[in-house]
Every structure is written in C-alpha cells, then in structure tokens.
C-alpha positions as CSV (number, residue, x, y, z in Angstrom):
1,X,25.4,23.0,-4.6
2,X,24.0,23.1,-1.1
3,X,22.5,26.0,-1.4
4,X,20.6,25.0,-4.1
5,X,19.2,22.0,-3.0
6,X,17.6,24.3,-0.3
7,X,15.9,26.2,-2.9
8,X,14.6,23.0,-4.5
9,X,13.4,22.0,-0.6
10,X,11.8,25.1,-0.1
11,X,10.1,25.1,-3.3
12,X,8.8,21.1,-2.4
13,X,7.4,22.8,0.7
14,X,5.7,25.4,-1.5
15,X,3.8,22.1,-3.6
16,X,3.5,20.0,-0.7
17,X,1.6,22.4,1.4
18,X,-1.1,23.2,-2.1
19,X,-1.4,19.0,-2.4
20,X,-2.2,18.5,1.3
21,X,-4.5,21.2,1.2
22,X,-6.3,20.3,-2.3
23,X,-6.4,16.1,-0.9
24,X,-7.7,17.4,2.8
25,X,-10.4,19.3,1.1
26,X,-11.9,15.9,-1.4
27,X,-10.2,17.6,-4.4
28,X,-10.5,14.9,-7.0
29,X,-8.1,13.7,-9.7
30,X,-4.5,12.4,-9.8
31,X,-3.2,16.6,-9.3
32,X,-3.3,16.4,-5.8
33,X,-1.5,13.8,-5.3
34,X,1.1,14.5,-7.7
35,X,1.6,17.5,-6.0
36,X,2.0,15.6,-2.8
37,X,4.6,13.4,-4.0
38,X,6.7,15.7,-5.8
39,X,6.4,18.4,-2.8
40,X,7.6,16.0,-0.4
41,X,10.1,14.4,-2.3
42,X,11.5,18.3,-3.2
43,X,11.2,19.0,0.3
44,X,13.2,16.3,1.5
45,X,15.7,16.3,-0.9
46,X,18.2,17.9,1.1
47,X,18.0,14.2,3.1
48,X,17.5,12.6,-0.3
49,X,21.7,11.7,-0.9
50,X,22.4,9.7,1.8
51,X,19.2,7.5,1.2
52,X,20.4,7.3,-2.1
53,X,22.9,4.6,-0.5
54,X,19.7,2.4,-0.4
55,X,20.1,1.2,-3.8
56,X,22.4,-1.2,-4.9
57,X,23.4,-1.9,-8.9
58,X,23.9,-5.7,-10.1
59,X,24.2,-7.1,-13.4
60,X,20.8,-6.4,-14.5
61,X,20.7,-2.9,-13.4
62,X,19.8,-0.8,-10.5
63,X,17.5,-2.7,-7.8
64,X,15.5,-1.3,-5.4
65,X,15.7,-2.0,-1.7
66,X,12.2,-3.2,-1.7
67,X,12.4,-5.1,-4.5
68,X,15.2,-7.2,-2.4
69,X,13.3,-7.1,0.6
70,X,10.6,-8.8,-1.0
71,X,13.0,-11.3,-2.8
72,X,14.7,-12.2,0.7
73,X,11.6,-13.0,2.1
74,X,11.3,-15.8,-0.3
75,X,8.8,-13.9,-3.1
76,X,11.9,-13.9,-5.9
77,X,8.9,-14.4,-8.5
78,X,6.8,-11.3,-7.4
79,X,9.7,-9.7,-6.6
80,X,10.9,-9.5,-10.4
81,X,7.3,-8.6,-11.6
82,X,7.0,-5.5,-8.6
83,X,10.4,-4.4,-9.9
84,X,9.8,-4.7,-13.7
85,X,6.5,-2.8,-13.3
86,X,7.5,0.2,-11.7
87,X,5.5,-0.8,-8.9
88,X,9.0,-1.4,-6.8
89,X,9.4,2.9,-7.6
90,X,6.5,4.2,-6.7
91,X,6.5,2.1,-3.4
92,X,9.6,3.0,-2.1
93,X,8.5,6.6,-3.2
94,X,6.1,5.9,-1.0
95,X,7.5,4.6,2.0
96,X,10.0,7.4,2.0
97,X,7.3,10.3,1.9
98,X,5.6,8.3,4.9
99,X,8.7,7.7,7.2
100,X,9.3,11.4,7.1
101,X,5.6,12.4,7.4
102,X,5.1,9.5,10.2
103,X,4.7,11.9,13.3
104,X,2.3,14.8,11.4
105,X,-0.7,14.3,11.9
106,X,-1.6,16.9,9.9
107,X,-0.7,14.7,6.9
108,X,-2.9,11.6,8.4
109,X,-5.2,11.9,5.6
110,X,-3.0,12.5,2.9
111,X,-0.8,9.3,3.7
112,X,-3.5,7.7,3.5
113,X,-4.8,8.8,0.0
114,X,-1.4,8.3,-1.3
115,X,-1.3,4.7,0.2
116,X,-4.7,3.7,-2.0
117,X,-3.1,5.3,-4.9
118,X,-0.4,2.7,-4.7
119,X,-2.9,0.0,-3.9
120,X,-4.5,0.7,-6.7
121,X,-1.4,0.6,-8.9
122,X,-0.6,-2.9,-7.2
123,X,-4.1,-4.3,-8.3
124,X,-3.3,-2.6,-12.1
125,X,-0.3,-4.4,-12.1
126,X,-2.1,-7.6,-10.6
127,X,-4.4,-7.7,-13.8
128,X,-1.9,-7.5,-16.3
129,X,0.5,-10.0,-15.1
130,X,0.2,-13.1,-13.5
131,X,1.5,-14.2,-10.0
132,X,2.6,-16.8,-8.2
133,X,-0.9,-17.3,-5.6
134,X,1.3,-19.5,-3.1
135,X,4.3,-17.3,-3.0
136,X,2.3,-14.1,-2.6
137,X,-0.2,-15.4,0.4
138,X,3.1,-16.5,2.1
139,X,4.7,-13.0,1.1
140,X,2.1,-11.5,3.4
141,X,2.2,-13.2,6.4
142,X,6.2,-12.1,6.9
143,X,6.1,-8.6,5.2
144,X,6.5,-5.2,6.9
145,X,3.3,-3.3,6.8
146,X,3.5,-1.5,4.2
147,X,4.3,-4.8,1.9
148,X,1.1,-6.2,3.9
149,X,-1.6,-3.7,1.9
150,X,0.9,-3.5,-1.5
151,X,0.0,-7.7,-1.4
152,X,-3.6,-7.1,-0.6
153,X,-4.0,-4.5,-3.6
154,X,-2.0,-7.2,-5.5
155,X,-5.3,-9.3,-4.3
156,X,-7.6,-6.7,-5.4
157,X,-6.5,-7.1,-8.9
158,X,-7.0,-10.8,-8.7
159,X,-8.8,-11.7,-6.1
160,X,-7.5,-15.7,-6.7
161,X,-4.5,-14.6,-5.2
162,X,-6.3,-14.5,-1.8
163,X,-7.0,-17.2,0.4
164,X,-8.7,-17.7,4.0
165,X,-5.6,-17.6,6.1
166,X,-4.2,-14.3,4.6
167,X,-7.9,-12.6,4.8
168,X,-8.3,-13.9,8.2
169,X,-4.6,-11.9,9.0
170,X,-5.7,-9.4,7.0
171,X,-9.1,-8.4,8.7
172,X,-8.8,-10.1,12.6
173,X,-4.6,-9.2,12.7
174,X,-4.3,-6.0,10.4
175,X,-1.5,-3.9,11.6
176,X,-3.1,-0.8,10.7
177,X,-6.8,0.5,10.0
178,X,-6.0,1.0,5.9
179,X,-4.9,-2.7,5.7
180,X,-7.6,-3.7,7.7
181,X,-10.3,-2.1,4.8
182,X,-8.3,-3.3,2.0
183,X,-8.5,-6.7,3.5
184,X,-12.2,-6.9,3.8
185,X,-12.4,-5.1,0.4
186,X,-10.4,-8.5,-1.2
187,X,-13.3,-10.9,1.5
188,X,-15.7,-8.9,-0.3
189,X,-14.2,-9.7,-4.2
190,X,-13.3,-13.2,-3.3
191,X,-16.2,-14.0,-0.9
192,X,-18.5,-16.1,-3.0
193,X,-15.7,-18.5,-4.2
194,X,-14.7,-19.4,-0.4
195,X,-16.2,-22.5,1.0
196,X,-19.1,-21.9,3.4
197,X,-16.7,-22.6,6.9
198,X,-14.4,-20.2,5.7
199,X,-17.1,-17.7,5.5
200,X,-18.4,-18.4,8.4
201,X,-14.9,-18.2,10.1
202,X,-14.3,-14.7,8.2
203,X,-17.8,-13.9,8.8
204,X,-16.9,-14.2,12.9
205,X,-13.8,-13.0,12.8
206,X,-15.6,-9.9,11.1
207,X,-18.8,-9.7,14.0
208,X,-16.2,-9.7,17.2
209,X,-13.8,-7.1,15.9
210,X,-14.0,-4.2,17.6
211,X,-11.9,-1.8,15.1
212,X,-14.3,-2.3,12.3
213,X,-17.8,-0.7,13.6
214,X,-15.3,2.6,14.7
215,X,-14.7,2.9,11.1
216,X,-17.6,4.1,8.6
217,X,-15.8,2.6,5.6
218,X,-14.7,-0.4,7.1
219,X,-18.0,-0.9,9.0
220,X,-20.4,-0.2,5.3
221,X,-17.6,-2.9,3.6
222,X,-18.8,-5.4,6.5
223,X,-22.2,-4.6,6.3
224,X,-21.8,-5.5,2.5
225,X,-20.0,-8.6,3.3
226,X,-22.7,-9.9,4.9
227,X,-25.6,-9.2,2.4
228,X,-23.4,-11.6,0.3
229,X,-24.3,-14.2,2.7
C-alpha cells in the first residue's frame, strides 16, 4: 500500500511540474490549473492520511475544518452556504496545496493564480445565493487570511456585502498583496454607492499607501478608482 502511494506521489510530481510550467508561462484556460491541483494534491498524498484527521462527521454528514472555522467565528449562516456549495472543498483544497508550497518560491505565481481561481468561485457562489451582509463584514475582520480574500471574492459577487470598515481593512490593513487587490477591486464595484466621506476616507487611505504604487495591478485598480471620482 505504501509503495503505491509513492507511485501516485511521483506521478503528482510529474503533473504538478507541467501545471506550474503551463500557469508560469500565461497559458490560459482552467487545464493549468487543474493540473496544478491534482499534481500537488497526488504529490502530497503520501502526507494526505494523517490530514485526513481534519475532518470530523456529524449528523448531517461530513464537515469540513473550514467550514467549522468559519461557523466558530460566529458566520454559522455563511458557513452552511460555503459548505453546501462546495466552496468549503475547493478552499481547503486550497489551503492545503499552499501550506506545503508556502516556502517555494518557485510556485509564487502559481499560488497565486490558484488563489483567484477560488475567488472567483466565492463571487460565483455570492451571485447565486444570498448572504448574510452583517455576518460576513464581521467574518472578515477575525478570519485567517486566507478566509480574508475568500470573503472579499464573496464581495465581488455582490458587492452589497461590502462596507467602508471592511474595505478600509481590506486595502490600508491587507495581510497580503492578493488581498490587498481584491479589496480595491470590491472599492472599485461598490464605489459609487458609498457616501462621499467614505470615499474620501478610502480615497486617502488609497494615496498614502505605500504597497499599492509597487504593484502594477494594484496601482492601474487605484488609478481606476479614482477616475470614478
């Protein structure tokens, strides 16, 4: 049994090496990251049993850990919908092929294509079900990071979900550069229905940053922001 789970890792290898390259290289389409995904998650699998022990089964079936996180930080509401959607899956997915990918840089890229991928699956689910605005922007402000931008693509979907306090977070206290352009990407959707101090507090918050001009996608996304006045 052992030995063939090495086989399987060494064929995830084989696929996660072609994704990485085809993602590094602009290849576009949903192969390359497929290929990503199930490479790492074949690759790891060796590792894969004893995180196994992260899920839990109740009476209403098999739960996943971040489906409870987000429940226990007071989001039972969203937390139903994220599990019932699949979104719970492919985060946790997610989150796995990132922890063991944390310290490559060689992958830096790649995470981060993968982590947009699930943002936009967030805003999909966003636009199709509805959620509880007050429980999501308080959801935000004690999540992990990687909850952080799965909330702001939730916000992307429907940008009512949003308010001034989490954009202001999300933009001026972004824990990393990805959330950071996802939150100005919701100022930019939700922009014209804010009242004009909260723009201009956004709009400052935005001007004295000194991670957004680094960045050529974060910096065009401000730019754009403030054409909109």
């Amino acid at each position: 049994m052992k030995h063939l789970i090495w086989v399987v890792a060494v064929a995830g290898l084989v696929l996660l090496g072609v994704g990485a390259a085809a993602v590094l290289r602009e290849v576009g389409g949903a192969g390359p990251t497929a290929l990503l995904i199930a490479g790492a998650l074949l690759a790891l699998s060796p590792f894969l049993v004893d995180r196994l022990e992260r899920l839990s089964v109740g009476s209403k079936g098999v739960e996943l850990q971040l489906s409870l996180e987000i429940a226990d930080k007071g989001a039972v509401g969203t937390a139903r919908i994220v599990e019932e959607s699949g979104l719970a899956s492919a985060a946790e997915s997610y989150a796995f092929v990132y922890s063991e990918l944390d310290h490559d840089e060689a992958y830096a890229d790649a995470k981060i294509h993968l982590q947009d991928a699930l943002v936009d699956q967030a805003a999909g689910v966003a636009r199709r079900r509805k959620f509880d605005a007050g429980e999501v922007r308080a959801l935000f402000h004690v999540a992990p990071p990687m909850i952080r931008v799965l909330v702001l693509g939730l916000m992307e979907g429907d940008p009512s979900l949003a308010d001034t306090e989490t954009l202001a977070s999300g933009i001026g206290g972004s824990q990393s550069g990805n959330e950071q352009y996802h939150a100005l990407q919701v100022a930019k959707l939700r922009w014209l229905r804010l009242p004009d101090a909260d723009r201009q507090r956004l709009r400052k918050i935005i001007d004295e940053d000194p991670h957004i001009p680094t960045d050529d996608d974060r910096k065009a996304l401000a730019e754009e922001i403030r054409e909109l006045g």
